[in-house]
C-alpha positions, 0 to 999 in steps of 0.5 A: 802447911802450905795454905793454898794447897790446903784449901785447894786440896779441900776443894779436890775432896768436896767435888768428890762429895757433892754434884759439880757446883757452876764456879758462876754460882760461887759468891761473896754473899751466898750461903751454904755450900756455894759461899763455903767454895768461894771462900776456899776459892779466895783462900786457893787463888791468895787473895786471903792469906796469912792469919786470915787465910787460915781463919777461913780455912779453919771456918769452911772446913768445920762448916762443910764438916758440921754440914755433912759434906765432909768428915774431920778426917777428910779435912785433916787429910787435906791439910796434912797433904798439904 
């Protein structure tokens, strides 16, 4: 699984689920949704990679997952893509 794809393929499927969120609201030390993009965001730009990257990965697909703006399926799909 290539990680980038990954996360950015997590990325295309949330804004199909959720209203466009303002990239100048994605940050470090939000919560909910706009700390869940960032995080994804890292992860899709390779400023987090490896074990880590997967770890934050795994962290923002469960919590948008448990949060109701995506499905287990939704973030298996991504990842197979990817």
């Amino acid at each position: 699984m290539d990680l980038k794809k990954a996360a950015a393929n997590t990325l295309i499927l949330l804004s199909k689920n959720v209203p466009d969120l303002p990239e100048s609201e994605r940050n470090e030390e939000g919560d909910g949704l706009a700390h869940q993009m960032w995080v994804l965001d890292q992860v899709t730009s390779g400023e987090v990679s490896g074990m880590k990257g997967h770890r934050w990965l795994g962290w923002a697909q469960g919590s948008l997952s448990a949060g109701g703006y995506l499905s287990l399926t939704d973030c298996k799909y991504a990842n197979v893509l990817a």
